[in-house]
C-alpha positions as a Markdown table, in Angstrom:
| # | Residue | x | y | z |
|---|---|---|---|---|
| 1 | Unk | 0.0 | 0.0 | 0.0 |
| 2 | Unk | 1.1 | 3.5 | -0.9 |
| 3 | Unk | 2.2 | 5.3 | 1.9 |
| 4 | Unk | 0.0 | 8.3 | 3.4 |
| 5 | Unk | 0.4 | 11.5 | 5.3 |
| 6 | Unk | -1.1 | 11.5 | 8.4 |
| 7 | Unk | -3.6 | 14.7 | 9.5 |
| 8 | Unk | -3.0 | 16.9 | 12.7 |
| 9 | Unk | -6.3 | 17.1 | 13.3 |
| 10 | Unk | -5.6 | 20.3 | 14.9 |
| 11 | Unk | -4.9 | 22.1 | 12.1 |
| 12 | Unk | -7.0 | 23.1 | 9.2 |
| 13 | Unk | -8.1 | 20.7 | 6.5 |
| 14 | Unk | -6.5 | 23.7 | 4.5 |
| 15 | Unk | -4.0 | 26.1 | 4.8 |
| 16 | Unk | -2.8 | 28.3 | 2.3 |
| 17 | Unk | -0.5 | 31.0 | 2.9 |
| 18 | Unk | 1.4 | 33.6 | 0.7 |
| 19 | Unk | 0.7 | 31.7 | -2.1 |
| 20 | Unk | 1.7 | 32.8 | -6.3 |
| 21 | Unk | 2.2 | 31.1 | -10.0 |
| 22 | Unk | 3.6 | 32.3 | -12.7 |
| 23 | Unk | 4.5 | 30.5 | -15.6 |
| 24 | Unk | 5.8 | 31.5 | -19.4 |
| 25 | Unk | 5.8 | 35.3 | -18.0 |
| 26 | Unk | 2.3 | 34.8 | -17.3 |
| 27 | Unk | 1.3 | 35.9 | -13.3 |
| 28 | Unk | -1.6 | 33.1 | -13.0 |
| 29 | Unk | -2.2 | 33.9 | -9.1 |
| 30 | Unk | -0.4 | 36.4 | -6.8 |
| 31 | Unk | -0.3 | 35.9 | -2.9 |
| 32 | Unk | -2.8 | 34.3 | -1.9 |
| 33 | Unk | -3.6 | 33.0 | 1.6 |
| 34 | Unk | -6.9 | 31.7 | 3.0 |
| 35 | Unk | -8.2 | 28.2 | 4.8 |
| 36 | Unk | -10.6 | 26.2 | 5.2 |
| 37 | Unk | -12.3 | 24.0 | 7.9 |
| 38 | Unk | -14.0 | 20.8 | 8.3 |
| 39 | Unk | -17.4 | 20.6 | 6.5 |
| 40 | Unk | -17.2 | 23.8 | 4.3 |
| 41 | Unk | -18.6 | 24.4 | 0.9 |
| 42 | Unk | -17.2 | 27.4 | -1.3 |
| 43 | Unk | -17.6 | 28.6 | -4.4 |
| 44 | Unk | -14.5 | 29.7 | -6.1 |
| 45 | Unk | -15.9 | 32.6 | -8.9 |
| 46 | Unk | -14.2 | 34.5 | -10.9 |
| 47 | Unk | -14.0 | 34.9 | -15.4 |
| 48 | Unk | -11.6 | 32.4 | -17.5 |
| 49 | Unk | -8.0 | 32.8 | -16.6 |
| 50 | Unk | -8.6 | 34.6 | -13.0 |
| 51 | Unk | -6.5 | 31.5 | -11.9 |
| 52 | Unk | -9.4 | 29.4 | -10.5 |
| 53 | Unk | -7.8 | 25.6 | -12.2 |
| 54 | Unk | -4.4 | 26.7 | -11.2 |
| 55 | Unk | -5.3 | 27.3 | -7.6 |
| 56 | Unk | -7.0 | 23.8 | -7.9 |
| 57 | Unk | -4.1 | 22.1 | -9.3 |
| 58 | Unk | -2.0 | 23.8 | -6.7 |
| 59 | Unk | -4.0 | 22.5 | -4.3 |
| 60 | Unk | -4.6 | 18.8 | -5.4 |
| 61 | Unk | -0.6 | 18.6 | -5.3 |
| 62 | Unk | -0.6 | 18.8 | -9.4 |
| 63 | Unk | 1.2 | 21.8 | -9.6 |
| 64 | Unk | 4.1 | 23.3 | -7.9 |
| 65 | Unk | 3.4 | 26.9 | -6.9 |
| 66 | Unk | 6.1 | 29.5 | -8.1 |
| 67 | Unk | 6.0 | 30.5 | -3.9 |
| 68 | Unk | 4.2 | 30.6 | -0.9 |
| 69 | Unk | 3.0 | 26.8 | 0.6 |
| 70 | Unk | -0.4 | 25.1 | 0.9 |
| 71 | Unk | -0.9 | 22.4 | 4.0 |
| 72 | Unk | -3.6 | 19.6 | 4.1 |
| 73 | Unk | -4.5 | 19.1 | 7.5 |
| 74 | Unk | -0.6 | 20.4 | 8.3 |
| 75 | Unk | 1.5 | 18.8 | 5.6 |
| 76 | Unk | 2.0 | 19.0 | 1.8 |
| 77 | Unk | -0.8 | 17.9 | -0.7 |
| 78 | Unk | 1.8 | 15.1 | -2.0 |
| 79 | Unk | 1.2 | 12.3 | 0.4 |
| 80 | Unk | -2.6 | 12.7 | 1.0 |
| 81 | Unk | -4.9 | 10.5 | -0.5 |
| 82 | Unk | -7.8 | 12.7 | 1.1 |
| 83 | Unk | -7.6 | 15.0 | -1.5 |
| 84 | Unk | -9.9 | 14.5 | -4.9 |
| 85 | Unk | -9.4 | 16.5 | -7.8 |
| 86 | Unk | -12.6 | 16.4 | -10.4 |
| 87 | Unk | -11.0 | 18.8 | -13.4 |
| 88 | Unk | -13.8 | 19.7 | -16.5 |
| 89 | Unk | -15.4 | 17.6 | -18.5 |
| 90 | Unk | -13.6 | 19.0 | -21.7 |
| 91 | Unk | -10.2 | 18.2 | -20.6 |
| 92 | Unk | -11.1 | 13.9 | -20.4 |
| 93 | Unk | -11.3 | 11.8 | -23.2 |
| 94 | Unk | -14.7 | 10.1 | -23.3 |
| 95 | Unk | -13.6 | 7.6 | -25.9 |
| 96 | Unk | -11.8 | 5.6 | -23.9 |
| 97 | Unk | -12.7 | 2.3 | -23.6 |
| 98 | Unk | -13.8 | 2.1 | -19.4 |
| 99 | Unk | -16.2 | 1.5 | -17.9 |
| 100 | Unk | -18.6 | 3.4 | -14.9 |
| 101 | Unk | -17.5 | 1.2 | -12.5 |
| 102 | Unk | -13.7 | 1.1 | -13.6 |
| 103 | Unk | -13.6 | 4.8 | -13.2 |
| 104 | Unk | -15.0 | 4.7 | -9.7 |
| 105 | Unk | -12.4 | 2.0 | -8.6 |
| 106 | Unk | -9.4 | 4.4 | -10.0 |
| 107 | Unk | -10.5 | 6.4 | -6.5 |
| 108 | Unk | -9.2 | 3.1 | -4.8 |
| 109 | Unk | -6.0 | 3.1 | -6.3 |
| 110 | Unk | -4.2 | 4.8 | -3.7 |
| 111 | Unk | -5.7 | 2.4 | -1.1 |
| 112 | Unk | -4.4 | -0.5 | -2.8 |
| 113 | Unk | -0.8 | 0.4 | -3.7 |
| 114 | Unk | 1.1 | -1.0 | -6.9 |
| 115 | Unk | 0.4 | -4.2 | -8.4 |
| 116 | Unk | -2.7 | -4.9 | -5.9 |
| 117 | Unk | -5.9 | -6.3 | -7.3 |
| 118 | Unk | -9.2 | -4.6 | -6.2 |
| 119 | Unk | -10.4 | -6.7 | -2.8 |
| 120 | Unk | -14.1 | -7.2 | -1.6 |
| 121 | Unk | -13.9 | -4.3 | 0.9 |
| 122 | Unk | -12.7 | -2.4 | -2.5 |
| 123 | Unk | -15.6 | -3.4 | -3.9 |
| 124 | Unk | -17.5 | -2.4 | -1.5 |
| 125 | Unk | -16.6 | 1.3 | -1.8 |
| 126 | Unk | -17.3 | 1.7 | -5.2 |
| 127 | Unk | -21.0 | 0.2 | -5.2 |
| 128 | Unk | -21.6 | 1.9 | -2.3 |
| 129 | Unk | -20.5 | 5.1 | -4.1 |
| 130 | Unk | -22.5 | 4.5 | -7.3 |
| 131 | Unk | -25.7 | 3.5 | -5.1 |
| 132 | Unk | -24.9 | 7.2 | -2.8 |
| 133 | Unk | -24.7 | 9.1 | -6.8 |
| 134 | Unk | -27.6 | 7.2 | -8.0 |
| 135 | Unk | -25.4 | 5.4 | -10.8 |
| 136 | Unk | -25.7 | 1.6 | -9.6 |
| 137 | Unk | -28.0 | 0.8 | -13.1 |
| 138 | Unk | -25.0 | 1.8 | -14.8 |
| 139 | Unk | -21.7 | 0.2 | -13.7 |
| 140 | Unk | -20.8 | -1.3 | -16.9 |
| 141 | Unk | -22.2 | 1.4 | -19.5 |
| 142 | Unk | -18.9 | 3.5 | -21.4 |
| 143 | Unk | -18.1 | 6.8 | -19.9 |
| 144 | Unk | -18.7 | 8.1 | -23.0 |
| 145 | Unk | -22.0 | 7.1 | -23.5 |
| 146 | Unk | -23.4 | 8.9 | -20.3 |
| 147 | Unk | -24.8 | 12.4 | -20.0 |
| 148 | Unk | -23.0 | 15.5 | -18.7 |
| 149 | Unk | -24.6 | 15.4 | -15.4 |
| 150 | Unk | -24.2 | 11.7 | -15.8 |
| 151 | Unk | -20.6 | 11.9 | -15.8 |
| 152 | Unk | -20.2 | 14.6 | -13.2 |
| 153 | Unk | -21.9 | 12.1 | -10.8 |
| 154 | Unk | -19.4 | 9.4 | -11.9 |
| 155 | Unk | -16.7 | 12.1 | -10.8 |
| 156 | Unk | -18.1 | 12.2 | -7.9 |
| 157 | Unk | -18.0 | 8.5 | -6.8 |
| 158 | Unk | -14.6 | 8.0 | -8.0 |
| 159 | Unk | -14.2 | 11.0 | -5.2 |
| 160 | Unk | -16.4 | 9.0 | -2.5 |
| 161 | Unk | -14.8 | 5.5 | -3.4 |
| 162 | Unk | -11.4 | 7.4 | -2.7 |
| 163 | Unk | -12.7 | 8.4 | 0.6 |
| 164 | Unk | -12.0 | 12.4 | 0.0 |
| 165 | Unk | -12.3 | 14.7 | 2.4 |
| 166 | Unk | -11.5 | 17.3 | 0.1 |
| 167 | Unk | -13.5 | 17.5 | -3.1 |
| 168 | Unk | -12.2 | 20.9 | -5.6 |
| 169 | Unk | -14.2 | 20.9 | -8.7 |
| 170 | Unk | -13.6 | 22.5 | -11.9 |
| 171 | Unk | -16.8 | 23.8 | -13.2 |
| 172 | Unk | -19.0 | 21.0 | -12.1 |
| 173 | Unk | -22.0 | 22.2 | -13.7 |
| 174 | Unk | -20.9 | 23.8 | -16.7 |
| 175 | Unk | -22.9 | 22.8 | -19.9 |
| 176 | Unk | -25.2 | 21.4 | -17.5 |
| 177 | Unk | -29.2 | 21.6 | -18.0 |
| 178 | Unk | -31.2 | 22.6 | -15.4 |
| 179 | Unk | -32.3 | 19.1 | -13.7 |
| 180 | Unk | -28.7 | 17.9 | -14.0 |
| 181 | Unk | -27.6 | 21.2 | -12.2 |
| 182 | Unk | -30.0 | 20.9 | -9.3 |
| 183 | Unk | -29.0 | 17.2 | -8.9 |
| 184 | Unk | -25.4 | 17.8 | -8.8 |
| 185 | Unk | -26.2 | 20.7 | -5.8 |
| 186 | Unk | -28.6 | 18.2 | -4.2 |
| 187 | Unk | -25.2 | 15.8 | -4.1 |
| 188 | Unk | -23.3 | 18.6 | -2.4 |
| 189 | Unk | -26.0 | 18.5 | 0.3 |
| 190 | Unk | -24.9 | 14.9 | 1.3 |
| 191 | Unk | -21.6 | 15.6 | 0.9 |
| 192 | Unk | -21.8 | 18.5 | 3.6 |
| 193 | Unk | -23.3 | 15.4 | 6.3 |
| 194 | Unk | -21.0 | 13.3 | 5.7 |
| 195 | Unk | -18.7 | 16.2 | 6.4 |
| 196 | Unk | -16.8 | 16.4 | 3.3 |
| 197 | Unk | -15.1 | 19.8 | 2.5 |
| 198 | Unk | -16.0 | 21.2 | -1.2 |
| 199 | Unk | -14.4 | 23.7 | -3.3 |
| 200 | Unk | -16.3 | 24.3 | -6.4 |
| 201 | Unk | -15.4 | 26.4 | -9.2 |
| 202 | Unk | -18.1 | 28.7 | -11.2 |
| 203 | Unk | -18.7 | 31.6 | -13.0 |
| 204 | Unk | -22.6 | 32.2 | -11.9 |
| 205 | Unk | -22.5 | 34.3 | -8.9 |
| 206 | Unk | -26.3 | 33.9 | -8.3 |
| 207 | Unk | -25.8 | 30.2 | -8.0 |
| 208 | Unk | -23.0 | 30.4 | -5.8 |
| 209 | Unk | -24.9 | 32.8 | -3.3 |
| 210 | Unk | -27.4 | 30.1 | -3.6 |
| 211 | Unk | -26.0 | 27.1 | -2.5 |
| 212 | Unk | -22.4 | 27.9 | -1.0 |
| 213 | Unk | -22.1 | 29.3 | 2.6 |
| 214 | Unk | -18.9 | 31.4 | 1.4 |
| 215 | Unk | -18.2 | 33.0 | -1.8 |
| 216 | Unk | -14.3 | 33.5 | -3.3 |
| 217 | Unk | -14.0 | 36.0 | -5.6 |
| 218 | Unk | -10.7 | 35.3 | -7.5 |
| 219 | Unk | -9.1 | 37.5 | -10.2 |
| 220 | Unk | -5.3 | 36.1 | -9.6 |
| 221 | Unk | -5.6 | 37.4 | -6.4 |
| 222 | Unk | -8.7 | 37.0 | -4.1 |
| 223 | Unk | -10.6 | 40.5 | -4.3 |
| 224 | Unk | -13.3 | 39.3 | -1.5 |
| 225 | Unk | -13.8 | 35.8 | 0.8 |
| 226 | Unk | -16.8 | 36.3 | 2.8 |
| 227 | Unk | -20.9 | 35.1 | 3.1 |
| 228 | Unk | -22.8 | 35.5 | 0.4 |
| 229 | Unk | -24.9 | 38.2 | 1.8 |
């Protein structure tokens, strides 16, 4: 089994502090510095390029920042397996040949370490993650072939099968109709009671202020981080 960073539970489930990117000449976020507790749900808003991916990639452990640090319950991002990145829809290649249920189990890789075949208890995880996103009918259907909101939900097992704790989103509901919107926000719901932080990014305000209990308004650096109101 990979090896995993233990969490000071007295410390925030993030911490980020002083922290910028730049990369090709190009300033992509400039000190930034903010955390997060337990339970949270925020909306990270701002136009394309304001930095809201980077800050997510940053985050997950994906990206090096240029300076400043970012702790996971104390420590770096690389170690933690708590941490679930779910990145947009147009950056995955939906012709590849997998499966519902082979996606969800990729959130159980860390758990099982190199070489390691899936175990009952692994099992386990992932049905009970597709039953919790509503997606049990569909194990073995193609990625490809399932709906946007479909696939978001997909994301989203892979995320609970992982055991997250941490869930950032890139623009979950994006290209999203209505019904699928309101279902992916109804998920969020559970995930707040079972007391998993979210960081979701958007670009409608009226949404966030909606459903999020704090708002981040990023433009490379964060011009507010309060309550909607």
């Amino acid at each position: 089994m990979y090896p995993h960073t233990d969490h000071q539970t007295n410390q925030p489930i993030l911490d980020v502090q002083r922290l910028s990117v730049r990369y090709n000449g190009h300033v992509a976020l400039e000190d930034i510095s903010f955390h997060l507790h337990e339970g949270e749900r925020v909306a990270v808003v701002g136009p394309n390029g304001a930095g809201k991916s980077t800050l997510f990639k940053v985050v997950s452990g994906v990206m090096a920042p240029t300076s400043g640090e970012v702790n996971i319950f104390g420590s770096k991002p690389s170690g933690h397996v708590c941490i679930a990145y779910i990145p947009q829809r147009s950056q995955v290649d939906w012709n590849f040949p997998l499966s519902v249920a082979d996606v969800v189990m990729m959130g159980r890789s860390a758990k099982l370490g190199p070489f390691n075949w899936p175990r009952k208890r692994d099992w386990e995880f992932v049905r009970h993650a597709l039953d919790t996103v509503e997606l049990s009918n569909l194990t073995g259907r193609q990625i490809g072939q399932l709906s946007g909101g479909q696939q978001q939900r997909m994301f989203i097992a892979r995320a609970l099968a992982q055991e997250a704790e941490l869930m950032l989103m890139d623009e979950p509901l994006s290209g999203l109709d209505t019904p699928s919107q309101e279902g992916i926000l109804s998920l969020l719901d559970r995930l707040k009671k079972e007391n998993v932080t979210v960081m979701v990014a958007t670009h409608d305000l009226d949404q966030a202020a909606s459903h999020f209990e704090r708002i981040m308004l990023l433009i490379q650096r964060i011009v507010a981080f309060e309550e909607p109101e």
